[in-house]
CHARMM internal coordinates of N, CA and C (Angstrom, degrees):
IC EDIT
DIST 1 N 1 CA 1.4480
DIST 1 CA 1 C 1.5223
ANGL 1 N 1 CA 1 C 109.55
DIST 1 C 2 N 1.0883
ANGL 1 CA 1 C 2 N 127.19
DIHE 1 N 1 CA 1 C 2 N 138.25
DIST 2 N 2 CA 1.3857
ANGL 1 C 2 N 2 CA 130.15
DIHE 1 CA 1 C 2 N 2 CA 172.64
DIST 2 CA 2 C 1.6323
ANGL 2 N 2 CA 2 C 116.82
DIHE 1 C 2 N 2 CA 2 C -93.29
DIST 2 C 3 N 1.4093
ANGL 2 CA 2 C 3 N 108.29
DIHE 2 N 2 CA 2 C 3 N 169.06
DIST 3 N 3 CA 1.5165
ANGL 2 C 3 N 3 CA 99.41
DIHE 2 CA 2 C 3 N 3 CA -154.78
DIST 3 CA 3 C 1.9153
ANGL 3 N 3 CA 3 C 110.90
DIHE 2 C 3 N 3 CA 3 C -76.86
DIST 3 C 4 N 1.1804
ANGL 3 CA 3 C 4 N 92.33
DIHE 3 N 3 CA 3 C 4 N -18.63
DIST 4 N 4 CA 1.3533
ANGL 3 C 4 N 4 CA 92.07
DIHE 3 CA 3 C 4 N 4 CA -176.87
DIST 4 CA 4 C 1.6294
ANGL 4 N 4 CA 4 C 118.88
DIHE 3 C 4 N 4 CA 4 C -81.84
DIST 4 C 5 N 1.3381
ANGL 4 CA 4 C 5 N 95.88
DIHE 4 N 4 CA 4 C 5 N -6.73
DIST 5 N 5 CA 1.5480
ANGL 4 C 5 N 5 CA 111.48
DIHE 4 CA 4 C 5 N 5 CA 153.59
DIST 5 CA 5 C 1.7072
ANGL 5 N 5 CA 5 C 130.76
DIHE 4 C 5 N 5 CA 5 C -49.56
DIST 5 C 6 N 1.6437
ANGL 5 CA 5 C 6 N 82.94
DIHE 5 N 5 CA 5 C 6 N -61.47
DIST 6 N 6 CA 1.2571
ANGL 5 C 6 N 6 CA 98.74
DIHE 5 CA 5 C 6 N 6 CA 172.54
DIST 6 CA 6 C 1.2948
ANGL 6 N 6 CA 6 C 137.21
DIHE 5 C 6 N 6 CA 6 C -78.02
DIST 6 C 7 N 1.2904
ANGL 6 CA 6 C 7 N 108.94
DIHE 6 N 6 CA 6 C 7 N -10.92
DIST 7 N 7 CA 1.3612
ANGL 6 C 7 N 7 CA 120.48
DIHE 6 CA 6 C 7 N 7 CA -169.79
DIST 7 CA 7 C 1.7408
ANGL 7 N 7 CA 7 C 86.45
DIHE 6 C 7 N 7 CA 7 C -96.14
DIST 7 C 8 N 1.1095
ANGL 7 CA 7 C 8 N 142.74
DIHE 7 N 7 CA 7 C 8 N -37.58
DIST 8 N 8 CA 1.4092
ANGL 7 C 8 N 8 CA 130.16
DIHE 7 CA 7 C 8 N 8 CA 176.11
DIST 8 CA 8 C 1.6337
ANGL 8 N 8 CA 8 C 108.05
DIHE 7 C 8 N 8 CA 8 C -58.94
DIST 8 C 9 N 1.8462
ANGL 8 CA 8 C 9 N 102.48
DIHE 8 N 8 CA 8 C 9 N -43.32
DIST 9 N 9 CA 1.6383
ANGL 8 C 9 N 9 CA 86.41
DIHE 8 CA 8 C 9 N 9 CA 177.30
DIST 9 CA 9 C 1.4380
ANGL 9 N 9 CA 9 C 131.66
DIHE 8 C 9 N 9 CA 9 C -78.15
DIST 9 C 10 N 1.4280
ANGL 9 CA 9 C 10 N 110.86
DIHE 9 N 9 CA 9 C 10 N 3.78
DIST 10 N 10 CA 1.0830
ANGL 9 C 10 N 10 CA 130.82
DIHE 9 CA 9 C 10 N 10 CA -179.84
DIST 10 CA 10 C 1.7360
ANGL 10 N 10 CA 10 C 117.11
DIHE 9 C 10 N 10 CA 10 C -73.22
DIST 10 C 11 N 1.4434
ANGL 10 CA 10 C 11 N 96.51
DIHE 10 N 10 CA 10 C 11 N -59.16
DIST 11 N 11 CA 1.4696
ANGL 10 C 11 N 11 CA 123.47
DIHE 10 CA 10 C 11 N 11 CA 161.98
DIST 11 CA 11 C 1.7431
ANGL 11 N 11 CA 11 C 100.33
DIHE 10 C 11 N 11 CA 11 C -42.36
DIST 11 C 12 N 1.5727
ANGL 11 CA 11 C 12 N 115.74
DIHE 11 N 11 CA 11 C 12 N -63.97
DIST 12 N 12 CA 1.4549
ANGL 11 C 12 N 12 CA 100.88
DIHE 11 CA 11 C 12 N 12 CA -162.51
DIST 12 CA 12 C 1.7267
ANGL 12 N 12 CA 12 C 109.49
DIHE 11 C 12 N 12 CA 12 C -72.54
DIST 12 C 13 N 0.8441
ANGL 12 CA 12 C 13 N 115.92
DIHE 12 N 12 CA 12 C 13 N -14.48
DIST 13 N 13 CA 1.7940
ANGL 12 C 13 N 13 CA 121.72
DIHE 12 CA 12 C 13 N 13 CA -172.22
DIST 13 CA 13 C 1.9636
ANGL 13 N 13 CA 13 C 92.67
DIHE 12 C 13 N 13 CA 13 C -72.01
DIST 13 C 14 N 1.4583
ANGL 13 CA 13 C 14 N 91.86
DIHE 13 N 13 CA 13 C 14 N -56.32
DIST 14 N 14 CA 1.7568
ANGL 13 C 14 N 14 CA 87.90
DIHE 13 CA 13 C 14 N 14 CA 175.29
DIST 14 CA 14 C 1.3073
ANGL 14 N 14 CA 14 C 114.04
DIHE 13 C 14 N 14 CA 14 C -47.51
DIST 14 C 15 N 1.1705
ANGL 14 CA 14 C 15 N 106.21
DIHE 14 N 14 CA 14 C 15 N -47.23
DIST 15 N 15 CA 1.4912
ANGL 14 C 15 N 15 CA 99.49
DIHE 14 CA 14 C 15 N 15 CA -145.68
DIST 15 CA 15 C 2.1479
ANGL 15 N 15 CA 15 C 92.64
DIHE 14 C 15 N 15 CA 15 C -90.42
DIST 15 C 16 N 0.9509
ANGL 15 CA 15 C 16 N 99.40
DIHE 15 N 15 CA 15 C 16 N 7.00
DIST 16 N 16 CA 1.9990
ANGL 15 C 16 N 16 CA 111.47
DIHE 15 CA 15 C 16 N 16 CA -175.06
DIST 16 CA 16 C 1.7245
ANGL 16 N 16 CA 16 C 79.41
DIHE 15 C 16 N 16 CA 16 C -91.88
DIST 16 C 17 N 1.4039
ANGL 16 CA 16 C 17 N 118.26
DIHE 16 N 16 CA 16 C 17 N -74.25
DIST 17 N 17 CA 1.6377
ANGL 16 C 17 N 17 CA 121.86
DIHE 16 CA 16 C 17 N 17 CA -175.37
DIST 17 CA 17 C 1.6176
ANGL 17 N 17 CA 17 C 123.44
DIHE 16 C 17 N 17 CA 17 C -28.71
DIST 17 C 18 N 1.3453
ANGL 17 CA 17 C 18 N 101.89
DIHE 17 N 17 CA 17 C 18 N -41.76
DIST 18 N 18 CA 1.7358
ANGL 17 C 18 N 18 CA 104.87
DIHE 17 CA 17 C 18 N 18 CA -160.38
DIST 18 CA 18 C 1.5772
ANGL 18 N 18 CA 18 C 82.88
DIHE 17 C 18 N 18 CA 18 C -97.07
DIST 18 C 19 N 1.5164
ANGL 18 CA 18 C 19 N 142.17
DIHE 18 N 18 CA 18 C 19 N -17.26
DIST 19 N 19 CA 1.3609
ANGL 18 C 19 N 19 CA 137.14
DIHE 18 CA 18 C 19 N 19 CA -179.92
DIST 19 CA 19 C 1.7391
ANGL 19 N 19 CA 19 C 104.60
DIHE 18 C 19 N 19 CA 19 C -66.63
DIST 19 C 20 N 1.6416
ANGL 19 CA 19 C 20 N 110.25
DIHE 19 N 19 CA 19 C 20 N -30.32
DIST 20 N 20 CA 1.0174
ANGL 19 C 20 N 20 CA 123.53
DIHE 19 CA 19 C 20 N 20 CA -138.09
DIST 20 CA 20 C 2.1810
ANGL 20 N 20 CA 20 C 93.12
DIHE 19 C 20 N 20 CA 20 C -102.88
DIST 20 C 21 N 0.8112
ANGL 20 CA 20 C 21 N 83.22
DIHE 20 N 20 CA 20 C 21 N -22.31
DIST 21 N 21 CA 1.7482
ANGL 20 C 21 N 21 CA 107.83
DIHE 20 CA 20 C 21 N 21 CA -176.47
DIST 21 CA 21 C 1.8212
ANGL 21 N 21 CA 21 C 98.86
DIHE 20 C 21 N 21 CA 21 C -84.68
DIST 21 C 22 N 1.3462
ANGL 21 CA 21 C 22 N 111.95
DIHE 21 N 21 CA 21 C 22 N -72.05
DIST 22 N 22 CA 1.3295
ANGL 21 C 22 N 22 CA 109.16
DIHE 21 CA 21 C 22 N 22 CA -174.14
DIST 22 CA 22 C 1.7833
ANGL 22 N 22 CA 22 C 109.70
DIHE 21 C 22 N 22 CA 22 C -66.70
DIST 22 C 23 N 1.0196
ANGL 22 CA 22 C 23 N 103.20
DIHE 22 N 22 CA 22 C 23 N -21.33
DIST 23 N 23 CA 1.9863
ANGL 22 C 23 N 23 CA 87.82
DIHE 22 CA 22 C 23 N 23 CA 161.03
DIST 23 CA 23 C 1.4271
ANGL 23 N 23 CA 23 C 113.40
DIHE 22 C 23 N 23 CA 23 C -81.43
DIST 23 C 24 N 0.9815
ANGL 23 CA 23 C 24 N 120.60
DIHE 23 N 23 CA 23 C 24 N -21.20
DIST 24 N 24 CA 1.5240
ANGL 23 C 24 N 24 CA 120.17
DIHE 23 CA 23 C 24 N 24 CA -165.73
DIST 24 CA 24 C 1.5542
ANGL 24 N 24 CA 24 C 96.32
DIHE 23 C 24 N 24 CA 24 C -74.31
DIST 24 C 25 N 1.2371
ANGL 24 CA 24 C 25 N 109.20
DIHE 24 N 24 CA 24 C 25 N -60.61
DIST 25 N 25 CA 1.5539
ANGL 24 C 25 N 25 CA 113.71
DIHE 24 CA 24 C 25 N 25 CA 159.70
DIST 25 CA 25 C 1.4960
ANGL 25 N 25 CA 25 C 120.81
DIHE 24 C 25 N 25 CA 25 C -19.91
DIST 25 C 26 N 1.4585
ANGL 25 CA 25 C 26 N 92.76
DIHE 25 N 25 CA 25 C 26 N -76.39
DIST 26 N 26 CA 1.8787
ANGL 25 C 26 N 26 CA 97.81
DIHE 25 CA 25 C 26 N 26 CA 168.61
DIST 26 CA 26 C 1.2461
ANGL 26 N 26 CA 26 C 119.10
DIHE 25 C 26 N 26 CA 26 C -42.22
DIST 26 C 27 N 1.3111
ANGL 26 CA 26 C 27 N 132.56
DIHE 26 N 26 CA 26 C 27 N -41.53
DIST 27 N 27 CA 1.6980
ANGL 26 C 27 N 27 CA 129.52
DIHE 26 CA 26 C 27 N 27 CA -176.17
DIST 27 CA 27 C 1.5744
ANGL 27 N 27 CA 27 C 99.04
DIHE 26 C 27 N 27 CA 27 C -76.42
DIST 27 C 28 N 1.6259
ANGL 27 CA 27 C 28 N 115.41
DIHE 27 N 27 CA 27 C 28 N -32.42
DIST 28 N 28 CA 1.5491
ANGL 27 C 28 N 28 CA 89.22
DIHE 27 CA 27 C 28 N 28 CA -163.13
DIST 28 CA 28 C 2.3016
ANGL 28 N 28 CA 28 C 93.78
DIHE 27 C 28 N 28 CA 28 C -77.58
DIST 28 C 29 N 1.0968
ANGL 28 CA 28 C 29 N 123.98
DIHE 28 N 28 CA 28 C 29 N -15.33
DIST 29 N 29 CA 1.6206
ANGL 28 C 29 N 29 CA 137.27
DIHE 28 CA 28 C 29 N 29 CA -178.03
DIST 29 CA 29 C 1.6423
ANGL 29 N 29 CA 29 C 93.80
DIHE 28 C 29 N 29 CA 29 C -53.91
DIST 29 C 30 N 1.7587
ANGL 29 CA 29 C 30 N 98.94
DIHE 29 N 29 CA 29 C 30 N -57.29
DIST 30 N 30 CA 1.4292
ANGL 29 C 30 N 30 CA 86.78
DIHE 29 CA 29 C 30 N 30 CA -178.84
DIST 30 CA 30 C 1.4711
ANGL 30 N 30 CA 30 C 138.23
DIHE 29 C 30 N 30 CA 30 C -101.73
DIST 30 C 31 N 1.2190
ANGL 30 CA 30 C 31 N 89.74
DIHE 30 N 30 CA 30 C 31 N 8.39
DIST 31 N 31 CA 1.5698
ANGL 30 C 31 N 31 CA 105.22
DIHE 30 CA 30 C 31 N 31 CA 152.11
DIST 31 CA 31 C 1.6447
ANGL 31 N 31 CA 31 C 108.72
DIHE 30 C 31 N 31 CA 31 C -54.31
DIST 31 C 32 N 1.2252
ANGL 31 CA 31 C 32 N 104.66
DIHE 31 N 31 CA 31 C 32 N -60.91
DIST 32 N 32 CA 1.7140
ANGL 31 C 32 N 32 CA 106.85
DIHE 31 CA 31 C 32 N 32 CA -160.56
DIST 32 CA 32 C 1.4672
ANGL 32 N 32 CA 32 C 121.09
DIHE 31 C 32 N 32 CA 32 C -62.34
DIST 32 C 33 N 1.8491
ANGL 32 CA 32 C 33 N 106.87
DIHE 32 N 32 CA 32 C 33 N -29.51
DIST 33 N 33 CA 1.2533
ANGL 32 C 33 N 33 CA 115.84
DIHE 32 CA 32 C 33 N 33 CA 176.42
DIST 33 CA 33 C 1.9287
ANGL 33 N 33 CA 33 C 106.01
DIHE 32 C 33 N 33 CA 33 C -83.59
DIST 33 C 34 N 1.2159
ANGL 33 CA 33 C 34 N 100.61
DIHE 33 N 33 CA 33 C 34 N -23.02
DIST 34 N 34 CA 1.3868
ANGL 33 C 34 N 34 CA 89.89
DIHE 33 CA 33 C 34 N 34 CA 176.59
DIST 34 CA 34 C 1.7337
ANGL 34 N 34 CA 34 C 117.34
DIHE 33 C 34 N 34 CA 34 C -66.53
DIST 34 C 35 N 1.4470
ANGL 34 CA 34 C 35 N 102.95
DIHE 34 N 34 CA 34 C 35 N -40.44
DIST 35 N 35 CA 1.3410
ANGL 34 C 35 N 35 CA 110.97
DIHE 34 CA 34 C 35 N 35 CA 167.38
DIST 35 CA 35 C 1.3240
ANGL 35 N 35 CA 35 C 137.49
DIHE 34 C 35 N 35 CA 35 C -52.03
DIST 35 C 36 N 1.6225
ANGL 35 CA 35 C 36 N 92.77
DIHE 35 N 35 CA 35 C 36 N -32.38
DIST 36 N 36 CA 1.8988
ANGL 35 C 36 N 36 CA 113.70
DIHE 35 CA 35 C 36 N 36 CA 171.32
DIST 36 CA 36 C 1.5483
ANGL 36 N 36 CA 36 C 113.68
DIHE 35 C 36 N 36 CA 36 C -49.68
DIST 36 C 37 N 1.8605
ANGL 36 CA 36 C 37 N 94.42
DIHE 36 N 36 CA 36 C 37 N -56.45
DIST 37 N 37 CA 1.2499
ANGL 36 C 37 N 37 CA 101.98
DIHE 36 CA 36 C 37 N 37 CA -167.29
DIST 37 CA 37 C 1.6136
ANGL 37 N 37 CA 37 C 121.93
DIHE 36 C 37 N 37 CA 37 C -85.43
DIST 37 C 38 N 1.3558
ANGL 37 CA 37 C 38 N 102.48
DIHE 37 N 37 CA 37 C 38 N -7.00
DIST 38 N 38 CA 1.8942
ANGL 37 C 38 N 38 CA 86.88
DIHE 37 CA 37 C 38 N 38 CA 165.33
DIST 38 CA 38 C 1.2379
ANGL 38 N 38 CA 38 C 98.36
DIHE 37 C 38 N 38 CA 38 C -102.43
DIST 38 C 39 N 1.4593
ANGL 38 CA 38 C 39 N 142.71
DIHE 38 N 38 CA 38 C 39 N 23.70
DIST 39 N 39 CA 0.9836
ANGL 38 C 39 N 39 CA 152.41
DIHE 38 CA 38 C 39 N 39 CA 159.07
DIST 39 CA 39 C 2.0881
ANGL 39 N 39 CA 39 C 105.78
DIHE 38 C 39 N 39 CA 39 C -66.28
DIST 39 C 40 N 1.3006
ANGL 39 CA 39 C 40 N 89.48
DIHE 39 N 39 CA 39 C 40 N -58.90
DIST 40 N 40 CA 1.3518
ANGL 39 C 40 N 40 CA 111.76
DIHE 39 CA 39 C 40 N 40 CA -170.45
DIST 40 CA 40 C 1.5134
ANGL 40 N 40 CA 40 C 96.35
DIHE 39 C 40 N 40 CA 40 C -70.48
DIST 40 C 41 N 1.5169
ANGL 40 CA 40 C 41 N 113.90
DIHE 40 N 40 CA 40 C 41 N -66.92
DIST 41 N 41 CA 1.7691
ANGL 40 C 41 N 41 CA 121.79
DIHE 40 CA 40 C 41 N 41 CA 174.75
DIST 41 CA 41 C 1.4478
ANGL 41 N 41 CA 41 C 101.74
DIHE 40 C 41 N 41 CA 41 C -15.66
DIST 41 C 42 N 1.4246
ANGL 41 CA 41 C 42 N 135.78
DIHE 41 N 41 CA 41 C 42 N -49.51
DIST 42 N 42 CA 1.6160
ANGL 41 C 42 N 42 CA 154.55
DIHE 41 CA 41 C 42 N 42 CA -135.16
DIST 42 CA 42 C 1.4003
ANGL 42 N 42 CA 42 C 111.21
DIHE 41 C 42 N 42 CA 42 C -99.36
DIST 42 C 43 N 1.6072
ANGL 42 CA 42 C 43 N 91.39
DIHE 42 N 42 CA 42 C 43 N -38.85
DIST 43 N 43 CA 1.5476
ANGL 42 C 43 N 43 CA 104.09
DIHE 42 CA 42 C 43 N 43 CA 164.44
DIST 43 CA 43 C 1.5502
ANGL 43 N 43 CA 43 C 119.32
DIHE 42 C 43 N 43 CA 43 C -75.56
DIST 43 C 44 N 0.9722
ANGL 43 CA 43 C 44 N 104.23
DIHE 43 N 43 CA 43 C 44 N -23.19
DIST 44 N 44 CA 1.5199
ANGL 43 C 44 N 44 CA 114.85
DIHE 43 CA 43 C 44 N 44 CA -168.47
DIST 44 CA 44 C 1.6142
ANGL 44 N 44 CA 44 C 120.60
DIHE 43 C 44 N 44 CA 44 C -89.17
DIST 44 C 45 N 1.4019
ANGL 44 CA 44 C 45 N 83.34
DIHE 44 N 44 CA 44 C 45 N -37.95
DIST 45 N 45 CA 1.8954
ANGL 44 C 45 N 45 CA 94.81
DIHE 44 CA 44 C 45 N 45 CA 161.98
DIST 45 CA 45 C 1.5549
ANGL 45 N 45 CA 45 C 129.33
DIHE 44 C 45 N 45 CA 45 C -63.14
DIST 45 C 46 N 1.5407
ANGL 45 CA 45 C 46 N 100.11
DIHE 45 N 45 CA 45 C 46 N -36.43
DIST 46 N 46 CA 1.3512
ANGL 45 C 46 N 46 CA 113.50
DIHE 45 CA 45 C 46 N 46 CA -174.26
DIST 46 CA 46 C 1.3917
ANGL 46 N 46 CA 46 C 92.51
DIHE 45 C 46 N 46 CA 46 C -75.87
DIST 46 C 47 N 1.4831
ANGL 46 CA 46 C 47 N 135.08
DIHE 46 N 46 CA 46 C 47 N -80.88
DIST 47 N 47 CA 0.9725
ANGL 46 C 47 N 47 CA 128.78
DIHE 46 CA 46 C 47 N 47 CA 148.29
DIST 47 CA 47 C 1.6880
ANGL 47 N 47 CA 47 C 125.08
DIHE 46 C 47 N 47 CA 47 C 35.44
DIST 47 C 48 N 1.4989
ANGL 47 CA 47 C 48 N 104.82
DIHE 47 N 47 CA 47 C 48 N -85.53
DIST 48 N 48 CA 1.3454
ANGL 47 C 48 N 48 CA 106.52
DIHE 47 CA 47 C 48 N 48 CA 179.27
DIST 48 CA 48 C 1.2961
ANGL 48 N 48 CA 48 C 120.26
DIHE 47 C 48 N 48 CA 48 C -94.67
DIST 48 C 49 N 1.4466
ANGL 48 CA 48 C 49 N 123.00
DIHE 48 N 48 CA 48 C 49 N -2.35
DIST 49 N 49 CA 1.2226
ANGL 48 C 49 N 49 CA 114.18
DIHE 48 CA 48 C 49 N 49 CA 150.17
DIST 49 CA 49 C 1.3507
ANGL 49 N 49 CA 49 C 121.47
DIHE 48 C 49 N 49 CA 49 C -83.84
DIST 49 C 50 N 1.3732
ANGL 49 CA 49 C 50 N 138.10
DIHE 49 N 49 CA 49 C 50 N -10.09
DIST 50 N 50 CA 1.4810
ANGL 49 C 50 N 50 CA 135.73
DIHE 49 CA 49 C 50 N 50 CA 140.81
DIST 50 CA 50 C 1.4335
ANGL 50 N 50 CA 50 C 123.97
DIHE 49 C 50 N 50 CA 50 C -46.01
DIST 50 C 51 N 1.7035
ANGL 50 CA 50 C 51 N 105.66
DIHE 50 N 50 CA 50 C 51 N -28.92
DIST 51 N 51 CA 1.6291
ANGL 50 C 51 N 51 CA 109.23
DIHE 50 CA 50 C 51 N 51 CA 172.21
DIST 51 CA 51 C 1.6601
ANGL 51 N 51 CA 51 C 106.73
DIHE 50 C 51 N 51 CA 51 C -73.26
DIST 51 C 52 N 0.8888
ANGL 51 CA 51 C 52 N 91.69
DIHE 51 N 51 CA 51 C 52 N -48.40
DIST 52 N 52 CA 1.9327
ANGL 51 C 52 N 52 CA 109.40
DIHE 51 CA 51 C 52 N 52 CA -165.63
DIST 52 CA 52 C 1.1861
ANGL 52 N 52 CA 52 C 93.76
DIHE 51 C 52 N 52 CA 52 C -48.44
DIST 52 C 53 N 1.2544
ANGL 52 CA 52 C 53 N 141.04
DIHE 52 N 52 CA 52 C 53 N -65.40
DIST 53 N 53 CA 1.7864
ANGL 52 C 53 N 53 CA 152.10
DIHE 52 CA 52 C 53 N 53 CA 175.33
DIST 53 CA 53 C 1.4910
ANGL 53 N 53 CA 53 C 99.72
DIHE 52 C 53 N 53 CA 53 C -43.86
DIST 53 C 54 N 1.4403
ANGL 53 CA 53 C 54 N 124.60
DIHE 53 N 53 CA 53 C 54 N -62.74
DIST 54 N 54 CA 1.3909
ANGL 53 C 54 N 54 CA 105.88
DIHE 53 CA 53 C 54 N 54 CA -168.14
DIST 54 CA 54 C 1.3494
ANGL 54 N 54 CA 54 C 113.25
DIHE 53 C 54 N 54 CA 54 C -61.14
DIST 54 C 55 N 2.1505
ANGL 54 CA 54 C 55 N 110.33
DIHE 54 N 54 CA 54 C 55 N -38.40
DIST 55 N 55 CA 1.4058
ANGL 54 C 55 N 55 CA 100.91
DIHE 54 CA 54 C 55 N 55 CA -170.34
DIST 55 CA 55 C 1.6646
ANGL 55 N 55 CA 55 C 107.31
DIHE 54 C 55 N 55 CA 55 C -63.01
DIST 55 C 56 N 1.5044
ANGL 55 CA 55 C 56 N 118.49
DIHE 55 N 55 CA 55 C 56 N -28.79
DIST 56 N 56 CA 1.4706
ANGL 55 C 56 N 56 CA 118.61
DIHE 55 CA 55 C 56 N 56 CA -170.65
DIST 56 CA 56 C 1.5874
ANGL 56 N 56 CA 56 C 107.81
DIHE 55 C 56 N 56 CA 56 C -58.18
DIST 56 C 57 N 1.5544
ANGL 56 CA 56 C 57 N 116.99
DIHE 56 N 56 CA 56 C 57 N -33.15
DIST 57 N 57 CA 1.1487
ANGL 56 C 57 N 57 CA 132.00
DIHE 56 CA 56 C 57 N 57 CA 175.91
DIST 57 CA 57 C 1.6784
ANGL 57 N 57 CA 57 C 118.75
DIHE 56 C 57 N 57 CA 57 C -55.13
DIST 57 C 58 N 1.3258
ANGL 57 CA 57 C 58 N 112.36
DIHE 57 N 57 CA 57 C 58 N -64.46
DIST 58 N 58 CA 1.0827
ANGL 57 C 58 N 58 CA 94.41
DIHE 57 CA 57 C 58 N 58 CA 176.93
DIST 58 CA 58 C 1.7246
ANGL 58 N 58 CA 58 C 120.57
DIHE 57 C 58 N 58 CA 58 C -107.24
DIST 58 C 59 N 1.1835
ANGL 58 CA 58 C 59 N 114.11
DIHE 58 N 58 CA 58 C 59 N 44.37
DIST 59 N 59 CA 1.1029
ANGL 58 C 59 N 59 CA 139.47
DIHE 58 CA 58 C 59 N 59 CA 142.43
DIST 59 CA 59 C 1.6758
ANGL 59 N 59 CA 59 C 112.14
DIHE 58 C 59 N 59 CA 59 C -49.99
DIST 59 C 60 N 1.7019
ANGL 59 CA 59 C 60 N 96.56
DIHE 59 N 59 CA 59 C 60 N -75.86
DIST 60 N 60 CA 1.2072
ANGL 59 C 60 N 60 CA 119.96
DIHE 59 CA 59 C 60 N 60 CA 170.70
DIST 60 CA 60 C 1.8444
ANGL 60 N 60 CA 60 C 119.94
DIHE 59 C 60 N 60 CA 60 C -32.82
DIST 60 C 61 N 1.5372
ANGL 60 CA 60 C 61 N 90.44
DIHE 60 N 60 CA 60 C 61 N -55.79
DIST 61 N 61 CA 1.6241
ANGL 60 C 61 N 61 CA 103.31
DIHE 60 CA 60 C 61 N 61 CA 173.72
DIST 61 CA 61 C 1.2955
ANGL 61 N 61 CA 61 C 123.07
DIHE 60 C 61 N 61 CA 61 C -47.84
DIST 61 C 62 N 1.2501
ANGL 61 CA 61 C 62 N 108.82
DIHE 61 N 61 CA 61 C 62 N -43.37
DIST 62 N 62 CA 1.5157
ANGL 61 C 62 N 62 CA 130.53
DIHE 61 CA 61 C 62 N 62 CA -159.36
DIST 62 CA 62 C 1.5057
ANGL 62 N 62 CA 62 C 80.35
DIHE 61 C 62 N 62 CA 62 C -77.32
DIST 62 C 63 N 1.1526
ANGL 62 CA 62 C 63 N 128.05
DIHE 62 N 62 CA 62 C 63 N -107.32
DIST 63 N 63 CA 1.8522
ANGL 62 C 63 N 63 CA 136.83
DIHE 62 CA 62 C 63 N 63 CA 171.97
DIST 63 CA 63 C 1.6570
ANGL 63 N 63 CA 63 C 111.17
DIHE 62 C 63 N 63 CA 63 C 3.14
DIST 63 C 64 N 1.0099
ANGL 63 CA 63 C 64 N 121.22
DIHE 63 N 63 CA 63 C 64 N -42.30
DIST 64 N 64 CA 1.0202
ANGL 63 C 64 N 64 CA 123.94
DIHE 63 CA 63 C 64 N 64 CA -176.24
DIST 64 CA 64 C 1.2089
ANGL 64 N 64 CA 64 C 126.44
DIHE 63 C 64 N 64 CA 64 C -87.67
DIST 64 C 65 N 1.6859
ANGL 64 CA 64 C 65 N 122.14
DIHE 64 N 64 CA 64 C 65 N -32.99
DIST 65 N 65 CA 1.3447
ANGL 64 C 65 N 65 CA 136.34
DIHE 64 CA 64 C 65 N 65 CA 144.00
DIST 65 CA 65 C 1.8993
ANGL 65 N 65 CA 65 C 117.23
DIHE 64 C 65 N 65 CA 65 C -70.57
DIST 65 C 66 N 1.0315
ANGL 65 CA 65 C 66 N 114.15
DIHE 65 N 65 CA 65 C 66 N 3.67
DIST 66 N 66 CA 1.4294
ANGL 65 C 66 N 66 CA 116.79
DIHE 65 CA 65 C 66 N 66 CA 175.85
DIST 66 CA 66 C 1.6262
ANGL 66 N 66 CA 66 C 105.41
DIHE 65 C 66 N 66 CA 66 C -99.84
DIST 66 C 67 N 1.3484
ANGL 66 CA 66 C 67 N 105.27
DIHE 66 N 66 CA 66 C 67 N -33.24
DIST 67 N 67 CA 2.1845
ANGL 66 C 67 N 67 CA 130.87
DIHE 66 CA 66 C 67 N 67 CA -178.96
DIST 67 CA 67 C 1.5276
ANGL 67 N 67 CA 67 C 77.85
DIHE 66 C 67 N 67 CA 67 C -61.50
DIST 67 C 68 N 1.5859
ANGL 67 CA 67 C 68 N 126.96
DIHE 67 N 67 CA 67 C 68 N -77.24
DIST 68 N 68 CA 1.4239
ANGL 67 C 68 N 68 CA 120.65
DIHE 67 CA 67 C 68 N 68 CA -156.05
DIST 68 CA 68 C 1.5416
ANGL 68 N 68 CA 68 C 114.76
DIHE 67 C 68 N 68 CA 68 C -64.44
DIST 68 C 69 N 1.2508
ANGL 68 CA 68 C 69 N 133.46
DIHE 68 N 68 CA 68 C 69 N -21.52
DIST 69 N 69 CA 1.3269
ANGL 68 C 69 N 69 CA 130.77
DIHE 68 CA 68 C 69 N 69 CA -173.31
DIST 69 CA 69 C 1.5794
ANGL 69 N 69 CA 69 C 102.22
DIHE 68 C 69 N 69 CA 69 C -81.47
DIST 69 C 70 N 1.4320
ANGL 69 CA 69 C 70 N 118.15
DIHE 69 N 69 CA 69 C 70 N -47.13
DIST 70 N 70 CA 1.5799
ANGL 69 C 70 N 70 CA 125.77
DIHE 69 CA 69 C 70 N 70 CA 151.00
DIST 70 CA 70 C 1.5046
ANGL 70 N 70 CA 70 C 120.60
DIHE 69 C 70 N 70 CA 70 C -22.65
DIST 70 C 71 N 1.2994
ANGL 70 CA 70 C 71 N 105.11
DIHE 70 N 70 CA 70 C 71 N -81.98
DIST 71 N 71 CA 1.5382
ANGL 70 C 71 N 71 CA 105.22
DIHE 70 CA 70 C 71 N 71 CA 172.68
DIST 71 CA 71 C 1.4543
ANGL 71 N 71 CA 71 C 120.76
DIHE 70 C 71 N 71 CA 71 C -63.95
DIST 71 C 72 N 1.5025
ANGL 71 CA 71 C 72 N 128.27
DIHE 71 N 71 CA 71 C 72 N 26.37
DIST 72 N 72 CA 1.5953
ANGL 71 C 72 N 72 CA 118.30
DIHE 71 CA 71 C 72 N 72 CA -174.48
DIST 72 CA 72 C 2.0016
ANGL 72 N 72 CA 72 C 90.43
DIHE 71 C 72 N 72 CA 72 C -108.44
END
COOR INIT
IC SEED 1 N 1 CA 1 C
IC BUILD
C-alpha cells in the first residue's frame, strides 16, 4: 500500500471516530430528555387521576343532594 493510501484511511477512521463520539453524545441528550418526559408523563397521570377522584367525588355530592331535594 502506498502512503497516500493510508493517510486517506487514516483520515476516514478519524473522521468514522469523532462521527461515532458525537452520536453517542446525542443518545446520551436523548436519553435525558426521554427521562424528563416520562418523568413529567408520571406527573401528569397522577395528576389526572387526582382530578378523576375529586370529579367522581362530587359527582357523588351533587346526586346525593339532588336524592334529598327529591325526597323534600
Amino acid at each position: 500500500m502506498s502512503l497516500s493510501v493510508l493517510d486517506e484511511l487514516e483520515s476516514k477512521i478519524k473522521q468514522a471516530v469523532e462521527t461515532i463520539q458525537l452520536l453517542q453524545l446525542e443518545v446520551e441528550e436523548l436519553k435525558e430528555k426521554n427521562a424528563e418526559i416520562e418523568s413529567a408523563k408520571a406527573t401528569l397521570n397522577q395528576e389526572y387521576e387526582q382530578l378523576k377522584a375529586e370529579q367522581q367525588s362530587f359527582q357523588e355530592r351533587l346526586r346525593s343532594l339532588l336524592g334529598q331535594i327529591d325526597n323534600v
